[in-house]
Structures are given as structure tokens and as C-alpha cells.
N, C-alpha and C positions, 0 to 999 in steps of 0.2 A: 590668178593662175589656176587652170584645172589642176585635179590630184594625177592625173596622168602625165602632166609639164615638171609637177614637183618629184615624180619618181624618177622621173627620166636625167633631171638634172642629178639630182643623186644618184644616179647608176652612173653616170660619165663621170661623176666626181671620186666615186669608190674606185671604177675601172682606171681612172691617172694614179690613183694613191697606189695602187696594185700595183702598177707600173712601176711606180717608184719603187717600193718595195723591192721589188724584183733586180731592178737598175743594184740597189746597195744591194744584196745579197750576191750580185753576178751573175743570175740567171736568164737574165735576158739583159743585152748591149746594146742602150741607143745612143749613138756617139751625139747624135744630134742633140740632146735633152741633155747631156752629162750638167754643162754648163748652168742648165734651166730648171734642177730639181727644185731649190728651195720656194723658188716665183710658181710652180708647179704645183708643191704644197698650200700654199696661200694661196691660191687660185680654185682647186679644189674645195679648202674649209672656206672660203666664200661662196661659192656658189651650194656648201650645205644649207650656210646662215643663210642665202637667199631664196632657198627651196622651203625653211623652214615658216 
């Protein structure tokens, strides 16, 4: 993978985890994800360890 593939994956994975964040804080509501946070989390630190 170029170092461009590997940053990119990392920004989409920072940019879910923010999400989440946001989701438990109440600042932003996505009724769709409520259900899907924790597979969301783990989907995320995977695609670190695989950028890494």
C-alpha cells in the first residue's frame, strides 16, 4: 500500500470514531448506527492495525 492509501485509511477511521463520539455525547443522532456502535469501534481499530 502507498503512504497515501495508509493515511486515507486512517482519516475514515479517526472520522467513524469521531462519529461515535459524538453519537454518546448526543451531539450528533444517527438513529441508523445507534444499534452498530461497538462493530463500528472494531472496524475502525482494524482498519488502524491494517494501515499500520
Amino acid at each position: 500500500m502507498s503512504r497515501k492509501t495508509k493515511n486515507l485509511i486512517k482519516l475514515v477511521a479517526i472520522v467513524i470514531v469521531l462519529i461515535l463520539v459524538f453519537m454518546e455525547l448526543g451531539i450528533v443522532a444517527i438513529p441508523a448506527l445507534v444499534g452498530y456502535k461497538f462493530w463500528l469501534s472494531i472496524i475502525a481499530f482494524c482498519m488502524v492495525l491494517i494501515a499500520s
